[in-house]
N, C-alpha and C positions, 0 to 999 in steps of 0.2 A: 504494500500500500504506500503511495508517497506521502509526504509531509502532510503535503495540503491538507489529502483526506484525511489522516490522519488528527490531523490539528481540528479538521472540520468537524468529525467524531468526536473527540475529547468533549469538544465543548456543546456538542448536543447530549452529550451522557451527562456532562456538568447541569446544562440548565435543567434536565427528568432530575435530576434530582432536588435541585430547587424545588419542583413541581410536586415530586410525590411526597418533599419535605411538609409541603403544605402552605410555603409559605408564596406563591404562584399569583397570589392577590393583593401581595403587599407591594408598597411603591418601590421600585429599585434604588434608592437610598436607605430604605430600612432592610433592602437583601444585603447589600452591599456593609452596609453598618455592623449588622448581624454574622454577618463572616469575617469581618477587620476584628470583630472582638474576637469571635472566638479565636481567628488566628494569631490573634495578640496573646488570648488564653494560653494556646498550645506551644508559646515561644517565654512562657513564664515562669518562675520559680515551682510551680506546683504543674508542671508540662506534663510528665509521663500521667500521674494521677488524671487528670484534666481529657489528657487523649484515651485513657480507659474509659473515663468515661462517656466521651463523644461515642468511641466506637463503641461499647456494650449499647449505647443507644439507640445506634445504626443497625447492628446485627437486630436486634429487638426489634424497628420498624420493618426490617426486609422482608423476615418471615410474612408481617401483618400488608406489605405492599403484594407481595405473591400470591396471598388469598383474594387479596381486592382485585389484583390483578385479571384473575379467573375466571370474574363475573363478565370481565369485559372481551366482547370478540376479537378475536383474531384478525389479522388482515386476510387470512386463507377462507375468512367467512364471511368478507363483504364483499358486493358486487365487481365483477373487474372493471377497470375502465382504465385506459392511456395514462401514463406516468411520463412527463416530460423532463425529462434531464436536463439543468442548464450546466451543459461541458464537462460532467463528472464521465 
């Protein structure tokens, strides 16, 4: 995969998770806010504590995103129709 794609990936996995973090409705200063702290959290005196607990918090929503997930169909279940590619 080149860079491009690559980088273009990244940051659509970035923003789904913004999304299924929940926080999808909030202004992007308050996403943006909300991530500066915590990455200020995880660069502080109480870091490794702090990223235990981000991630045990993480692992804990995944499970609960995969069920939600479930209910929702598939693209192999909705109608086909033309997908236009801009240069990918």
């Amino acid at each position: 995969m080149n860079a491009r794609r690559e980088d273009a990936r990244r940051k659509i996995q970035l923003g789904g998770l913004v999304i299924k973090s929940g926080m999808a409705d909030y202004p992007a200063s308050v996403i943006l806010g909300a991530l500066t702290l915590a990455a200020g959290a995880l660069k502080g005196p109480n870091a490794d504590t702090t990223k235990a607990r981000f991630e045990a918090a993480g692992d804990e929503a995944f499970p609960m995103m995969e069920r939600t997930a479930a209910t929702v169909p598939s693209r192999q279940f909705l109608p086909d129709r033309e997908v236009k590619h801009d240069g990918f």
